[in-house]
Backbone as JSON Lines, residues from 0, in Angstrom:
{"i":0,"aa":"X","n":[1.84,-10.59,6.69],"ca":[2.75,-9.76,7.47],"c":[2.06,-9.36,8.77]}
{"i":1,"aa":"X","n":[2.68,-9.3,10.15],"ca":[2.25,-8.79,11.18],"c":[2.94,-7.07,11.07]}
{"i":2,"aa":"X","n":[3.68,-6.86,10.92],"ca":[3.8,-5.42,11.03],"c":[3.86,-4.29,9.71]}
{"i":3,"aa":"X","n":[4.2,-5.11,8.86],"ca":[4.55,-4.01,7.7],"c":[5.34,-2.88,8.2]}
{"i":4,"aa":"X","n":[6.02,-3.36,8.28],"ca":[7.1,-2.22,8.57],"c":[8.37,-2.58,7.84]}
{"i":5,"aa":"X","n":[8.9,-3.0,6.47],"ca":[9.35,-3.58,5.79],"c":[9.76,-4.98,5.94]}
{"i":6,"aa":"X","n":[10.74,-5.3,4.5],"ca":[11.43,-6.96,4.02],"c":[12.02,-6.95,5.63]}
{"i":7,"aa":"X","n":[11.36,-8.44,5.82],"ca":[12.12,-9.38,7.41],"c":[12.0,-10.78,6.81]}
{"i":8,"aa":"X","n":[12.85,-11.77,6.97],"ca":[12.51,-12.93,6.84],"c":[11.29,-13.38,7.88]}
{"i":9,"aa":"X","n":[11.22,-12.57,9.15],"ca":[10.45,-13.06,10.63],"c":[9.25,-12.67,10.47]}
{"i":10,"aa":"X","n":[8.96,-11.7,8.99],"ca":[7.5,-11.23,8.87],"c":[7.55,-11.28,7.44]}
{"i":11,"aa":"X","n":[6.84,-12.37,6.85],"ca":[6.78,-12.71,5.51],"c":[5.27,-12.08,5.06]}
{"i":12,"aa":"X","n":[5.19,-11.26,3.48],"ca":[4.28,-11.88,3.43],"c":[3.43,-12.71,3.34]}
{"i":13,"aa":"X","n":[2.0,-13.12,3.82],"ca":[1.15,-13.73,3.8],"c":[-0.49,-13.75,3.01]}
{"i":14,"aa":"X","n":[-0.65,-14.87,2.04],"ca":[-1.65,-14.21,0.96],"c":[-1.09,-12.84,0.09]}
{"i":15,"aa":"X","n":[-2.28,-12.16,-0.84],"ca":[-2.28,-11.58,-2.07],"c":[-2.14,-11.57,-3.19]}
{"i":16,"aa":"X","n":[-2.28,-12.83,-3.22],"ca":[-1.99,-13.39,-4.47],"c":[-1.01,-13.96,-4.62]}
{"i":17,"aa":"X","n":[-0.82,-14.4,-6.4],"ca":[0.83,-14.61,-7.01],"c":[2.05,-14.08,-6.96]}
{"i":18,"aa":"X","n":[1.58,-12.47,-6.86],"ca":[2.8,-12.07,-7.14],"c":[3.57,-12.54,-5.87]}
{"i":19,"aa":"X","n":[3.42,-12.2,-4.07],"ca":[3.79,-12.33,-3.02],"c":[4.17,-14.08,-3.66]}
{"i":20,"aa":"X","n":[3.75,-14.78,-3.14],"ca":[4.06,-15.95,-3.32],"c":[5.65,-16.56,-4.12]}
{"i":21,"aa":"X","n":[5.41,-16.0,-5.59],"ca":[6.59,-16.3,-6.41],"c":[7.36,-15.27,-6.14]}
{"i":22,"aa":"X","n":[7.9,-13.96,-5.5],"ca":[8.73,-12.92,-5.53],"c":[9.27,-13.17,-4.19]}
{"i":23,"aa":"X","n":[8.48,-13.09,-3.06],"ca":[8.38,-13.06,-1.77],"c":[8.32,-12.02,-1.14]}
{"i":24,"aa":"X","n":[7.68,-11.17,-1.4],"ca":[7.7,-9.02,-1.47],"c":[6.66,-8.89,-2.01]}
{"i":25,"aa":"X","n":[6.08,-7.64,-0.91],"ca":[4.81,-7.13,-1.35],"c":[5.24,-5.57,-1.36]}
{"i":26,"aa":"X","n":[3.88,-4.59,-2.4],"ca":[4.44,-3.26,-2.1],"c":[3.96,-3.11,-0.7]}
{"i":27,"aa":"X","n":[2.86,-3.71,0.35],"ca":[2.63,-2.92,1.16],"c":[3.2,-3.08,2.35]}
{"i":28,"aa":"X","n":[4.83,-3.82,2.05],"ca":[5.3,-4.18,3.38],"c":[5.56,-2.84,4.46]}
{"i":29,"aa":"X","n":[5.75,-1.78,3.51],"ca":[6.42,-0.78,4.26],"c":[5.12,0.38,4.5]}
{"i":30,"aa":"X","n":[3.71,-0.14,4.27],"ca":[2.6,0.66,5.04],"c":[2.54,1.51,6.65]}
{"i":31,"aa":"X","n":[3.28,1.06,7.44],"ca":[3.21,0.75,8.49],"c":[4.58,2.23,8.95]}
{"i":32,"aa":"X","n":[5.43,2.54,7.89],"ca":[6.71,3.06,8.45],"c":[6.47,4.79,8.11]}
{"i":33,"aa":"X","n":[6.62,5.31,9.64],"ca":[6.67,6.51,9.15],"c":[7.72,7.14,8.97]}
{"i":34,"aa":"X","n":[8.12,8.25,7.87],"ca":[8.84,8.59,6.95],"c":[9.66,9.44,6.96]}
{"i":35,"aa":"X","n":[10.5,10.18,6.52],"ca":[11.44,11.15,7.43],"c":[10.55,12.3,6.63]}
{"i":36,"aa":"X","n":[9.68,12.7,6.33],"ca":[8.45,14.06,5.76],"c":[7.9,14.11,6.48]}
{"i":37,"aa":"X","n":[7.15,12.96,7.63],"ca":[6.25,12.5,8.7],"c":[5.08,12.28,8.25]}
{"i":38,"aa":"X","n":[5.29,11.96,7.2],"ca":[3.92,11.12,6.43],"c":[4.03,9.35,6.32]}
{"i":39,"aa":"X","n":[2.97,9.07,6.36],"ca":[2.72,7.39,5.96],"c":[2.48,7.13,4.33]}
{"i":40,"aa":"X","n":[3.15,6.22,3.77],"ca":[2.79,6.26,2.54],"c":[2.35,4.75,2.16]}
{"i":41,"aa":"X","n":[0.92,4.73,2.47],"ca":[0.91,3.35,2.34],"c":[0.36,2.72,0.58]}
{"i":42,"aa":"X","n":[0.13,2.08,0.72],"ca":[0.33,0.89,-0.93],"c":[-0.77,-0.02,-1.22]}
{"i":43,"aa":"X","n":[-1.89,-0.14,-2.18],"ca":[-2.8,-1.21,-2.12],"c":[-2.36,-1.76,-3.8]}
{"i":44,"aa":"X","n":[-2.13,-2.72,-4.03],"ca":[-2.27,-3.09,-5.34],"c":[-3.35,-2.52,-6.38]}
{"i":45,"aa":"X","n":[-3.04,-2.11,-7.49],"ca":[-4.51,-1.45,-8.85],"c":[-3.85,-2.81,-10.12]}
{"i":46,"aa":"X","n":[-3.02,-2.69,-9.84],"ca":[-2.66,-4.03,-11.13],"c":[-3.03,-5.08,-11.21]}
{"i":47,"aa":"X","n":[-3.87,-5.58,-12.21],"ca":[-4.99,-6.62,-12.47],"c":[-4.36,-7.11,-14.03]}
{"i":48,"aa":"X","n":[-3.61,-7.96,-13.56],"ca":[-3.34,-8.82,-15.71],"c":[-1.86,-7.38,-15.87]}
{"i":49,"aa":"X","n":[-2.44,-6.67,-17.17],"ca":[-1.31,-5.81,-17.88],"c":[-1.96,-4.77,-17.73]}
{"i":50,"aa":"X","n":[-3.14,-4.56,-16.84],"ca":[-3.5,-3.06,-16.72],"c":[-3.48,-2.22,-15.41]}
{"i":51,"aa":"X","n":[-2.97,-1.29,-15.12],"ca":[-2.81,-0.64,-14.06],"c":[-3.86,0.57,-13.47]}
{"i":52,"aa":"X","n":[-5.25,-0.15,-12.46],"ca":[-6.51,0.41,-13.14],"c":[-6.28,1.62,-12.04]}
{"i":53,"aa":"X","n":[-7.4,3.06,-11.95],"ca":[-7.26,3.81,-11.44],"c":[-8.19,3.45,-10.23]}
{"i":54,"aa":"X","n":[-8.18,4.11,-9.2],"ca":[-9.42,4.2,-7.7],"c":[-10.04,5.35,-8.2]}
{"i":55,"aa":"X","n":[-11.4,4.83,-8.01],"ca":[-12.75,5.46,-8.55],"c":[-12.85,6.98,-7.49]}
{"i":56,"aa":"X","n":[-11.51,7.75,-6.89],"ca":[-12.52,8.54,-6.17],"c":[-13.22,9.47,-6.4]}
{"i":57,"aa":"X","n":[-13.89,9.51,-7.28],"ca":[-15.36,9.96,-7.28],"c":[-16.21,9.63,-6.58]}
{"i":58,"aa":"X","n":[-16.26,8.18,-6.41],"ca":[-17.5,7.3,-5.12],"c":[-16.74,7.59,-3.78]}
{"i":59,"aa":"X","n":[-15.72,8.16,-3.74],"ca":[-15.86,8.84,-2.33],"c":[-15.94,10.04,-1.85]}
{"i":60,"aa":"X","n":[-16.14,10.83,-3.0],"ca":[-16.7,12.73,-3.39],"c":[-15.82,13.49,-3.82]}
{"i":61,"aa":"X","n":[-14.59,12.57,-4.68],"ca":[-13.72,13.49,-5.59],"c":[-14.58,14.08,-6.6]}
{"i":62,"aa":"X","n":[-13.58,14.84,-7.66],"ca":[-14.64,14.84,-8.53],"c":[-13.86,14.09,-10.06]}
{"i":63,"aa":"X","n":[-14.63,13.91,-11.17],"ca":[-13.96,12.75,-11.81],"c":[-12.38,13.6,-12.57]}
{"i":64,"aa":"X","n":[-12.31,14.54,-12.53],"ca":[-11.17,15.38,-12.91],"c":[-9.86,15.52,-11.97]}
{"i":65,"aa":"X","n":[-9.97,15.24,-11.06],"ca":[-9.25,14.93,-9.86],"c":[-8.54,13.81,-9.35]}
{"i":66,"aa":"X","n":[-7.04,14.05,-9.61],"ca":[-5.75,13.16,-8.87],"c":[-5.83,12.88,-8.05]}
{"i":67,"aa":"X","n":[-6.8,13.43,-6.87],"ca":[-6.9,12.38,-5.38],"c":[-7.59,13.64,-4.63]}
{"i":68,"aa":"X","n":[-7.87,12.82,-3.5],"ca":[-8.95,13.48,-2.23],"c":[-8.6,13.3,-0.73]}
{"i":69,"aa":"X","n":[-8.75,14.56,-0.48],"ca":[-8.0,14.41,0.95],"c":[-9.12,14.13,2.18]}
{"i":70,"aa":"X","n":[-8.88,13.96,3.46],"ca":[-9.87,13.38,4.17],"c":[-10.4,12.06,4.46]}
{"i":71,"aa":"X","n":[-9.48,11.11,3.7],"ca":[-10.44,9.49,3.82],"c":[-9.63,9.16,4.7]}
{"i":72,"aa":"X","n":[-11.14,8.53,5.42],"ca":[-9.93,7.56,6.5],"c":[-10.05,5.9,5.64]}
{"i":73,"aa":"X","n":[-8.81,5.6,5.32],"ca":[-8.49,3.86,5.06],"c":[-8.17,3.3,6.03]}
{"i":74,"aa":"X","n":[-9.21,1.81,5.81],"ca":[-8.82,0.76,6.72],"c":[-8.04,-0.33,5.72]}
{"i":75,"aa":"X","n":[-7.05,-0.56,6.42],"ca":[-6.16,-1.86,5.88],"c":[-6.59,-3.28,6.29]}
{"i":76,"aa":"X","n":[-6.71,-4.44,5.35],"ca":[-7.37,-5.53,5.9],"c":[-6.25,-6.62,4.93]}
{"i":77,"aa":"X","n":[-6.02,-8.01,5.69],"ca":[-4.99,-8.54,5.07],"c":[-5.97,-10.22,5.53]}
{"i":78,"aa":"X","n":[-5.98,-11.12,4.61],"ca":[-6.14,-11.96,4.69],"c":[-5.42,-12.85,6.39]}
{"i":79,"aa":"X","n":[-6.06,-13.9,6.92],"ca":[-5.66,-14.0,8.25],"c":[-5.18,-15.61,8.1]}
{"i":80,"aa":"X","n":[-3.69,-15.84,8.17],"ca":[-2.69,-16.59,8.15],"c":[-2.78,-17.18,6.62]}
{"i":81,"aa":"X","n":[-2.66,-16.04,5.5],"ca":[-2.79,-15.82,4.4],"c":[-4.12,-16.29,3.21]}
{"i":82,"aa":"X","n":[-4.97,-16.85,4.09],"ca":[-5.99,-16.83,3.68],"c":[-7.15,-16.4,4.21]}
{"i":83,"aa":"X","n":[-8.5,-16.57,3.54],"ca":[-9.67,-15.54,4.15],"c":[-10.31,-16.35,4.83]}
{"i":84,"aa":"X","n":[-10.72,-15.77,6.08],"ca":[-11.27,-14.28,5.94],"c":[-10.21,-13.21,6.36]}
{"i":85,"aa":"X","n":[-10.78,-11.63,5.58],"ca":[-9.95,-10.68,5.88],"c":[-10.05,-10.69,7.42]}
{"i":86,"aa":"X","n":[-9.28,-9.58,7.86],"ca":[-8.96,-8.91,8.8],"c":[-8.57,-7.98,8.77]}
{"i":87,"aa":"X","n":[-9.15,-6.55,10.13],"ca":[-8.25,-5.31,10.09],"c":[-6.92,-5.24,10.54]}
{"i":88,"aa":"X","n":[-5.81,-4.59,10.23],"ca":[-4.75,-4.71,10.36],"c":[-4.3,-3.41,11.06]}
{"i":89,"aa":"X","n":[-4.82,-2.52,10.76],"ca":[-4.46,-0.85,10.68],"c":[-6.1,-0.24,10.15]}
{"i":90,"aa":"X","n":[-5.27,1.27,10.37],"ca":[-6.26,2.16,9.65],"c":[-5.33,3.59,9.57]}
{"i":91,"aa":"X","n":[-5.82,4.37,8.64],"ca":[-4.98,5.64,8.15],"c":[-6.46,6.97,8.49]}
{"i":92,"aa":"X","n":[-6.48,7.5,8.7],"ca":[-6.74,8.45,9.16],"c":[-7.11,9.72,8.61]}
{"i":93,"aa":"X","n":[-7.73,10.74,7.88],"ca":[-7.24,12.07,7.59],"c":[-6.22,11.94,6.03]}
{"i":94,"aa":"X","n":[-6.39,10.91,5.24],"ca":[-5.69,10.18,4.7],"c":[-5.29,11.35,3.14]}
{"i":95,"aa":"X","n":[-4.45,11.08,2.32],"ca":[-4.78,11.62,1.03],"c":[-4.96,10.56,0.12]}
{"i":96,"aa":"X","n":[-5.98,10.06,-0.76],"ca":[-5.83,8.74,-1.79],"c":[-5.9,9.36,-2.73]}
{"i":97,"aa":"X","n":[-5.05,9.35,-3.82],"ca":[-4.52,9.36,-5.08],"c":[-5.52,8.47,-6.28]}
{"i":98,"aa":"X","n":[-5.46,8.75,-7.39],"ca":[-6.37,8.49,-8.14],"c":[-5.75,7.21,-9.14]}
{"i":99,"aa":"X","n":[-4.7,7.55,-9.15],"ca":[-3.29,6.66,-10.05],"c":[-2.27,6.35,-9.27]}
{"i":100,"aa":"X","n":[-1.38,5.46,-9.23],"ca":[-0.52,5.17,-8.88],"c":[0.87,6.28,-9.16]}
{"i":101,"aa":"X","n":[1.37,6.58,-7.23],"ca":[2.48,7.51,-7.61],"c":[3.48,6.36,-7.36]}
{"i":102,"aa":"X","n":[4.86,6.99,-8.12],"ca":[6.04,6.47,-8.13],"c":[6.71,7.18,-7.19]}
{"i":103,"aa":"X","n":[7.82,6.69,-6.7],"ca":[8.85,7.45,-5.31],"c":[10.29,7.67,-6.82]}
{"i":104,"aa":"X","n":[10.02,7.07,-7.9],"ca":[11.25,8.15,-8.72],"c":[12.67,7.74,-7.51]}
{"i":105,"aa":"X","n":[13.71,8.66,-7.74],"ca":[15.06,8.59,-7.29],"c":[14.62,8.97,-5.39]}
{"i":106,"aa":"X","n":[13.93,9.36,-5.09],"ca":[13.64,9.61,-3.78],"c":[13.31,9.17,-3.2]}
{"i":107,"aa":"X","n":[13.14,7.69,-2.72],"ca":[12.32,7.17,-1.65],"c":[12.08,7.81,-0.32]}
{"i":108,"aa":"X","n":[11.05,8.02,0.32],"ca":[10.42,8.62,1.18],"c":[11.27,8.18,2.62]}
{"i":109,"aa":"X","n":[11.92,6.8,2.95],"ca":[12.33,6.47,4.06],"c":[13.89,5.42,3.48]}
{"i":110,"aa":"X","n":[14.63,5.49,4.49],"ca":[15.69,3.99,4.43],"c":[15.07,3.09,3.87]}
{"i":111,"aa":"X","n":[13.75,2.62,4.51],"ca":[13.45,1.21,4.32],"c":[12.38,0.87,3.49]}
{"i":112,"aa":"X","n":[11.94,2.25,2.53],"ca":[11.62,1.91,1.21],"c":[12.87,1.49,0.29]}
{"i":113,"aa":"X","n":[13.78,2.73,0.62],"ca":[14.95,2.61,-0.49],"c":[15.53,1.15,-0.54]}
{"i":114,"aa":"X","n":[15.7,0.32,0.82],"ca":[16.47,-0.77,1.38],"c":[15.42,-1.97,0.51]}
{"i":115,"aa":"X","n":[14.09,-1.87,0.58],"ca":[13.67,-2.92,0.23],"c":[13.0,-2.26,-1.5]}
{"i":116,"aa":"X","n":[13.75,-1.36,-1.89],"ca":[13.43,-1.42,-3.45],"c":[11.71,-0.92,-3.61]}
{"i":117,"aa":"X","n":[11.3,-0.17,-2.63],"ca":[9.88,-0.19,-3.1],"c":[9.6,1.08,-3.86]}
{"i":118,"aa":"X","n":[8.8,1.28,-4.48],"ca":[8.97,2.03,-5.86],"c":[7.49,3.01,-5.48]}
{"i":119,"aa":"X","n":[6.91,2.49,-5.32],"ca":[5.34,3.01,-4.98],"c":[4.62,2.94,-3.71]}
C-alpha cells in the first residue's frame, strides 16, 4: 500500500504474508486515517498460526501488569513492492501501544474503518 488510508483497488496491499494475498485486505490499510476522536488508530498483526500473541511492553518500560504504555513513538515499515527489504512508511509519535489486541466492537472509530469492515 502507498497510503493506507483504506480498501482502493489503486492501492492494494503489497506483501505480509498469506493472509493479504488470498483475502486482498489488510488490517493496516486504514493506519494512515485520522478519526472523527482525532486519534490515529493504527494496526500491526500479533496473529501467528491460532494464537493471538501479546506485545511485550515491558521491553519498552511498561510494567508486566499493564494493558499498554503511553509515549512510544512507532515507526511503520512495509516491505518495498511487496517484498524485502523493509521500508519506512510513516511514524506515530507520542503513541499509546496496547498490550493485546483492541476490538472497535459496534463503533468503528471512522467511515472508513466501518466501510472497509476493519475490526481492530
Amino acid at each position: 500500500m502507498k497510503y493506507y488510508a483504506g480498501r482502493t483497488e489503486k492501492d492494494p496491499p503489497l506483501g505480509g504474508g498469506g493472509f493479504p494475498r488470498t483475502e486482498g485486505y489488510c488490517g493496516e490499510e486504514c493506519n494512515f486515517i485520522p478519526c472523527e476522536d482525532g486519534f490515529v488508530y493504527g494496526h500491526f498483526e500479533t496473529i501467528k498460526g491460532e494464537e493471538d500473541r501479546q506485545v511485550r511492553i515491558e521491553r519498552l518500560g511498561g510494567q508486566i501488569g499493564d494493558e499498554y504504555i503511553d509515549g512510544v513513538d512507532i515507526v511503520w515499515t512495509a516491505p518495498t513492492k511487496g517484498n524485502d527489504p523493509r521500508t519506512v512508511v510513516g511514524w506515530s509519535r507520542n503513541a499509546r501501544l496496547y498490550r493485546h489486541r483492541q476490538l472497535f466492537g459496534d463503533d468503528p472509530p471512522s467511515d472508513q474503518h466501518r466501510n472497509d469492515e476493519i475490526r481492530s
